[in-house]
C-alpha positions as CSV (number, residue, x, y, z in Angstrom):
1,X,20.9,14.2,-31.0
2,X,21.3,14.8,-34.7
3,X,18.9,14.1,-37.6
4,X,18.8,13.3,-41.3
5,X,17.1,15.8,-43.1
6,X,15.5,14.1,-46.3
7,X,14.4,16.6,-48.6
8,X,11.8,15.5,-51.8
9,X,12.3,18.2,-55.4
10,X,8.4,18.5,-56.3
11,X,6.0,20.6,-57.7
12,X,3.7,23.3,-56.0
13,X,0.8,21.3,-57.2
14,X,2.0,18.2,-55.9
15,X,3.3,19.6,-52.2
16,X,0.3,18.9,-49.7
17,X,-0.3,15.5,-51.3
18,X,3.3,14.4,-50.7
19,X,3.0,16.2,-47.1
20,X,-0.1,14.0,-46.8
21,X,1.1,11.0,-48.1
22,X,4.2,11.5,-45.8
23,X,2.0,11.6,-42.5
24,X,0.0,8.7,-43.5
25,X,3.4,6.8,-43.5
26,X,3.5,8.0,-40.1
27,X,6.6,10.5,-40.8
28,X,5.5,14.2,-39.2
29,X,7.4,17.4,-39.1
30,X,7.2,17.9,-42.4
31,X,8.6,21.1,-44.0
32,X,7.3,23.0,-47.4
33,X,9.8,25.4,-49.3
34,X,8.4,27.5,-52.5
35,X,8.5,30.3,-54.1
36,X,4.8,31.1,-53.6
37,X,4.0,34.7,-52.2
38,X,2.1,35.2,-48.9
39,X,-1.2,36.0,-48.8
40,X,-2.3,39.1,-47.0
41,X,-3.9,36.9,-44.5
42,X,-1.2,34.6,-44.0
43,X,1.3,37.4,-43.3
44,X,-1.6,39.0,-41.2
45,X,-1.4,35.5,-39.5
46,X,2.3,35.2,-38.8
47,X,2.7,38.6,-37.8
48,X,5.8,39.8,-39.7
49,X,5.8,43.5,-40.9
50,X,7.6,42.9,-44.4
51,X,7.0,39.4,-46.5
52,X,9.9,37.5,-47.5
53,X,11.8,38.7,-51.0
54,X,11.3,35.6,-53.0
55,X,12.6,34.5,-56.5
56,X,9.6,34.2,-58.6
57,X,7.6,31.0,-58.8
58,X,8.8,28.3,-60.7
59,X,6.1,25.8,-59.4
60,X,9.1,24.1,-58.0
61,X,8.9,23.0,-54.2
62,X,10.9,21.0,-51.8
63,X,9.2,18.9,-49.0
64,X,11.6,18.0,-46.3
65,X,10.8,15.7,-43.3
66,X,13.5,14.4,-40.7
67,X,14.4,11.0,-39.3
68,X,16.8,9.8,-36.1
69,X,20.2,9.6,-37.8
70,X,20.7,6.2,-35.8
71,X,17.5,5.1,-37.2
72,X,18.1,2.6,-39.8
73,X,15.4,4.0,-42.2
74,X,16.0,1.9,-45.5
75,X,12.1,0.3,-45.0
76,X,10.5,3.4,-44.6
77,X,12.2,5.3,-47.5
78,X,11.5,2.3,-49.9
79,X,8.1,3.2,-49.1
80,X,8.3,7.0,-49.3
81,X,9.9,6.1,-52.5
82,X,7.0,3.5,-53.9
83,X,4.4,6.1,-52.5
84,X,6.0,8.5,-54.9
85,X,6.4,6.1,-57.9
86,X,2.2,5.7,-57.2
87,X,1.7,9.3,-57.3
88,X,3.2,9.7,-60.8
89,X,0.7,8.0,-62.3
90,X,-2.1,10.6,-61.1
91,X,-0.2,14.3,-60.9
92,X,3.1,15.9,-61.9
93,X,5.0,15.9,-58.8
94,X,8.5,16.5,-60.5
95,X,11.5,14.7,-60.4
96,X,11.1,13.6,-56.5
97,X,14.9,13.2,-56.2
98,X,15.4,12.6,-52.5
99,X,19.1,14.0,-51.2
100,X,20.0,14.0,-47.7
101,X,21.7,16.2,-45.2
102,X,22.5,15.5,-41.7
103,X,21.3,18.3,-38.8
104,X,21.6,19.3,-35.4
105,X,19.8,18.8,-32.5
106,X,16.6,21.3,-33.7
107,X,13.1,21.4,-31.4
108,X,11.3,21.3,-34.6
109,X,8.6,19.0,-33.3
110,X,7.8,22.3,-31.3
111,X,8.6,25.2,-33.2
112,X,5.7,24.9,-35.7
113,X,3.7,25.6,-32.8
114,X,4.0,29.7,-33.7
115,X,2.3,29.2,-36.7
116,X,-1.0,27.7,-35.1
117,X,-3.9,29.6,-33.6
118,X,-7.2,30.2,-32.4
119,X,-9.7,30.1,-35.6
120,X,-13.5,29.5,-36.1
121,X,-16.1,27.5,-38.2
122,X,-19.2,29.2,-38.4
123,X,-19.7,28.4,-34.4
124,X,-17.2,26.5,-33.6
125,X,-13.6,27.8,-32.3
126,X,-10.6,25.4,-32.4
127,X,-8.0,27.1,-30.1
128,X,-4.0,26.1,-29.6
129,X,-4.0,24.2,-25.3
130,X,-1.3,27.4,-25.1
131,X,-3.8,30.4,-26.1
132,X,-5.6,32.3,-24.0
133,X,-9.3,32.2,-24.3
134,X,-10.9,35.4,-26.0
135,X,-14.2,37.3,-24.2
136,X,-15.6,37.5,-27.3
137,X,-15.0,34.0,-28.1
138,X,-16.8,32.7,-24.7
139,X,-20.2,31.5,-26.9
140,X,-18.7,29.5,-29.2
141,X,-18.3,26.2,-29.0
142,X,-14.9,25.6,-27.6
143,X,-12.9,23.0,-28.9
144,X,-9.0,23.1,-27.6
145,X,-6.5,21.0,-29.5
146,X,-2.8,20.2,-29.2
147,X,-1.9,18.0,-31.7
148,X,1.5,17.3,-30.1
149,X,3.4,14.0,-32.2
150,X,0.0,13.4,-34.2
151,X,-1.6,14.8,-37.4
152,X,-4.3,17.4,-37.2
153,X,-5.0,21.1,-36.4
154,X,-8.1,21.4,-37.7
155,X,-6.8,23.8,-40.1
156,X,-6.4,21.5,-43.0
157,X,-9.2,22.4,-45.9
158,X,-9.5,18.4,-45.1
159,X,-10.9,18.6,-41.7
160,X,-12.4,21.9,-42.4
161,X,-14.8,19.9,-45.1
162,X,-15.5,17.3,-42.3
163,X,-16.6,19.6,-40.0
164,X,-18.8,21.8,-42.0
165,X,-20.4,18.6,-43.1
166,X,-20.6,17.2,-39.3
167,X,-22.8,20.2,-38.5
168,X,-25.1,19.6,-41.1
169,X,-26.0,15.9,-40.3
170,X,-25.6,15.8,-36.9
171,X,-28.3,18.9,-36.2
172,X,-29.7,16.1,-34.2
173,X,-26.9,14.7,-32.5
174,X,-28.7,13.2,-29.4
175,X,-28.0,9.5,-28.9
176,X,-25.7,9.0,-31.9
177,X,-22.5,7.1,-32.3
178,X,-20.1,7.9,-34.8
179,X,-17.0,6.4,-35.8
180,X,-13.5,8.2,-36.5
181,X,-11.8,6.4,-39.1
182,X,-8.1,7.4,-38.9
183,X,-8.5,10.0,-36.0
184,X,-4.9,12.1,-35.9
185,X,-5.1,14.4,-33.0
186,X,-8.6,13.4,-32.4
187,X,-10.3,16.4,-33.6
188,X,-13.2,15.0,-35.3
189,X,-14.2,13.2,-32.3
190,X,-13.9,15.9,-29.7
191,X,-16.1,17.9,-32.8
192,X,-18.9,14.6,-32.8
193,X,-18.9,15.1,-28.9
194,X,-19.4,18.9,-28.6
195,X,-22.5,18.6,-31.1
196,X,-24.3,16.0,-29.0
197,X,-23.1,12.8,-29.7
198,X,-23.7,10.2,-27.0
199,X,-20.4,8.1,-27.7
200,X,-17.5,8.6,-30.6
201,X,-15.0,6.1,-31.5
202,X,-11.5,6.4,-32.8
203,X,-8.9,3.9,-34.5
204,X,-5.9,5.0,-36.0
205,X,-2.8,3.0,-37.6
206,X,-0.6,4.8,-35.0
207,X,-0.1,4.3,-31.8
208,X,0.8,8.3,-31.9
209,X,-2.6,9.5,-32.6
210,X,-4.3,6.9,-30.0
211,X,-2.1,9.2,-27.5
212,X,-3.2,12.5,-29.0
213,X,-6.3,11.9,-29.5
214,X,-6.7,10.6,-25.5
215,X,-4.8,13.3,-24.1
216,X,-6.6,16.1,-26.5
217,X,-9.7,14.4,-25.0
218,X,-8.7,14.7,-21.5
219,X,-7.9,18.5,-22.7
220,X,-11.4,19.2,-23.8
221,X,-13.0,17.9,-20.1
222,X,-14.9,14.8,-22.2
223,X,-15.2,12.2,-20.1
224,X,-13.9,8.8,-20.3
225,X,-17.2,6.9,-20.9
226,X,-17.6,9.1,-24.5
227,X,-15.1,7.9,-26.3
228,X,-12.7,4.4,-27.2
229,X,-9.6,5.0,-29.0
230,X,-8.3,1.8,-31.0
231,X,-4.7,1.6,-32.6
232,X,-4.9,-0.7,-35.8
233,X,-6.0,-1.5,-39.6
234,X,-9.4,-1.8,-40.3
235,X,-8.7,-3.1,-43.9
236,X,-6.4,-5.6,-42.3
237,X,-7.4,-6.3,-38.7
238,X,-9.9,-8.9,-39.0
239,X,-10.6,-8.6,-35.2
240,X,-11.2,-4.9,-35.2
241,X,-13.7,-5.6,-38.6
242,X,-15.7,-7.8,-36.2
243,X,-15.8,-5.1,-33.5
244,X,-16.8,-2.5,-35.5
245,X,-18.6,-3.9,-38.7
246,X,-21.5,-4.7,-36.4
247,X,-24.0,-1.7,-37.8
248,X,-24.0,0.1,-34.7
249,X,-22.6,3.7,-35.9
250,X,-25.0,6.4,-36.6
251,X,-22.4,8.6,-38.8
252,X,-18.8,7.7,-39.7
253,X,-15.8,10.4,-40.6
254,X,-12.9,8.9,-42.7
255,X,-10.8,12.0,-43.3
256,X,-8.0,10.0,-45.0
257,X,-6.1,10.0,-48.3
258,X,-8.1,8.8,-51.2
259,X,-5.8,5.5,-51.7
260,X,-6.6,4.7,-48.2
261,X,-10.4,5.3,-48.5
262,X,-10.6,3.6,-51.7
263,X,-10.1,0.3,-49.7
264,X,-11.5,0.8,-46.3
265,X,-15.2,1.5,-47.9
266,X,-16.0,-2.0,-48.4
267,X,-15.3,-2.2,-44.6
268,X,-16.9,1.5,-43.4
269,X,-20.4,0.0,-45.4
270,X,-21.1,-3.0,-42.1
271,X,-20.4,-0.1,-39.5
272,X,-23.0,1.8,-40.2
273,X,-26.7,1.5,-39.3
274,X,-29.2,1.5,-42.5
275,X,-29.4,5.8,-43.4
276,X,-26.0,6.6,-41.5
277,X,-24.0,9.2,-43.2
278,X,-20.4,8.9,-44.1
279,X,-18.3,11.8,-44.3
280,X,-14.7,11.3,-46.2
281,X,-12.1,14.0,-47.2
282,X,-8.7,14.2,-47.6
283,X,-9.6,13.3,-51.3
284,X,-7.2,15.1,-54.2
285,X,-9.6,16.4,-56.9
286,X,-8.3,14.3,-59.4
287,X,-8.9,11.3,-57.7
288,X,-12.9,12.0,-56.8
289,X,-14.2,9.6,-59.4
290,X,-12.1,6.6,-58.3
291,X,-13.2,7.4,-54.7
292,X,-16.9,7.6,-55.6
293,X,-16.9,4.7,-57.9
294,X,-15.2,2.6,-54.4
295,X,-18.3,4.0,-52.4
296,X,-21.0,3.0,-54.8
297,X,-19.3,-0.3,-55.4
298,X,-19.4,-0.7,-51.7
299,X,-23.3,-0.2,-51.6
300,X,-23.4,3.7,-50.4
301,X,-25.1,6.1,-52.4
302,X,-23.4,9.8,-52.4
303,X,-25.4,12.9,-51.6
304,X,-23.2,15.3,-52.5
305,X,-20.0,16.1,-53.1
306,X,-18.3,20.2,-51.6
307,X,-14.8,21.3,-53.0
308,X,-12.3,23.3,-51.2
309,X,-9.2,24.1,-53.3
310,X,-8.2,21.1,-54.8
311,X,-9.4,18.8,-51.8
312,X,-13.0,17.1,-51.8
313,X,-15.4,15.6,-49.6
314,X,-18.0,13.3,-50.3
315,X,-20.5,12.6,-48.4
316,X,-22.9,8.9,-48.9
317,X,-25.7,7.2,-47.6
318,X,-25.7,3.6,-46.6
């Protein structure tokens, strides 16, 4: 089978936005090419003896993701394309010329896999299905993922934000529900469960995730009476607004991009009870005040706001 390799000219800066904006157009296997040096951990991490000899940075980056050659993919690059003509507006992400290149048959829905292991939050270990489970590690809450055609590691200073933030409101978990609002691999719902939560709920815009997120929760020995998985739009799916927007969630997690968050508040504000918490990431820095400004408009009030690189959570009060 052979495969177009579409490659995007960006900016260092602008990299794990595209990357993000990419998966949320439901395009994974993305690649990232720059000129930044490893850090020591991240060489300690990939186990190589020497790092790479590298030109110096330029701030120049290339973001590659790859399609079914047979595919006809004029839709989805008009979007890619129109995504990218949005971004402009907010960050310098370069020229984003696209060029193209066909490949060969590559397993590179698999080979990232060597880059992803066992690591911890505070308590909480998120290990690889294909690691072996440490002695050391047996205390910890034990949380196994493989994220297999979906988004989501847990790795992601995204999720990371989520999860710190899940531990701190859910400190008394017993009896709550909580709502995933765009699940990925399902992560944040196998967290929700593993603190105490009663029942979890997931909806995603692709069918992909759904999958994951069933199989990762089939993975984790969670039973099928914790947890619904939904595939759809909740800005969009009237249906899915009446099943959801009934005030029956005690906490909601929207780690999403900020454009997507931006509309789905007014429709996260009917889901929860009166005092649940919602917990959104996946935010850009620069986009914080629009994404606040959407939540207060929406009747939440925000009770405080953690930074991670350039990502930011907020977290609000209905």
């Amino acid at each position: 089978m052979k495969w177009d390799k579409y490659t995007i000219a960006t900016t260092t800066a602008a990299e794990e936005v595209i990357a993000a904006m990419l998966a949320e157009l439901g395009i994974e296997g993305v690649e990232i090419e720059n000129h930044v040096p490893l850090t020591e951990q991240e060489a300690g991490d990939m186990f190589i003896d020497f790092p790479p000899e590298l030109p110096p940075d330029d701030g120049t980056s290339k973001v590659s993701f790859y399609l079914d050659a047979d595919q006809d993919a004029r839709e989805l690059l008009a979007q890619v394309r129109a995504a990218l003509e949005e971004e402009k507006q907010y960050l310098d992400i370069g020229s984003a010329a696209i060029t193209k290149e066909q490949t060969e048959d590559v397993d590179w829905m698999n080979n990232w896999k060597q880059f992803f292991q066992s690591f911890t939050i505070d308590n909480i270990l998120i290990k690889p299905t294909w690691e072996n489970l440490k002695t050391d590690d047996k205390e910890k809450i034990l949380i196994e993922i493989d994220p297999g055609i979906s988004f989501g590691t847990g790795k992601h200073e995204t999720t990371q934000l989520c999860i710190r933030q899940m531990q701190k409101y859910m400190r008394q978990a017993e009896g709550m529900c909580v709502l995933d609002a765009g699940c990925g691999s399902g992560i944040l719902s196998i967290v929700a469960l593993k603190l105490g939560a009663a029942h979890v709920t997931g909806i995603d815009v692709d069918e992909n995730c759904i999958v994951s997120s069933k199989e990762n929760m089939q993975v984790n020995h969670l039973g099928d009476s914790l947890w619904n998985f939904y595939c759809g739009n909740l800005i969009e799916d009237e249906a899915m607004r009446r099943r959801e927007g009934n005030g029956s969630y005690d906490l909601i997690t929207a780690n999403i991009l900020a454009d997507v968050i931006v509309p789905m508040a007014p429709y996260l504000y009917p889901c929860l009870k009166k005092g649940g918490i919602l917990i959104t990431s996946g935010i850009i820095d620069f986009k914080e005040q629009e994404v606040r400004k959407a939540l207060e408009d929406a009747g939440f009030t925000v009770l405080e706001t953690n930074v991670d690189g350039e990502w930011v959570n907020l977290t609000a009060q209905k």
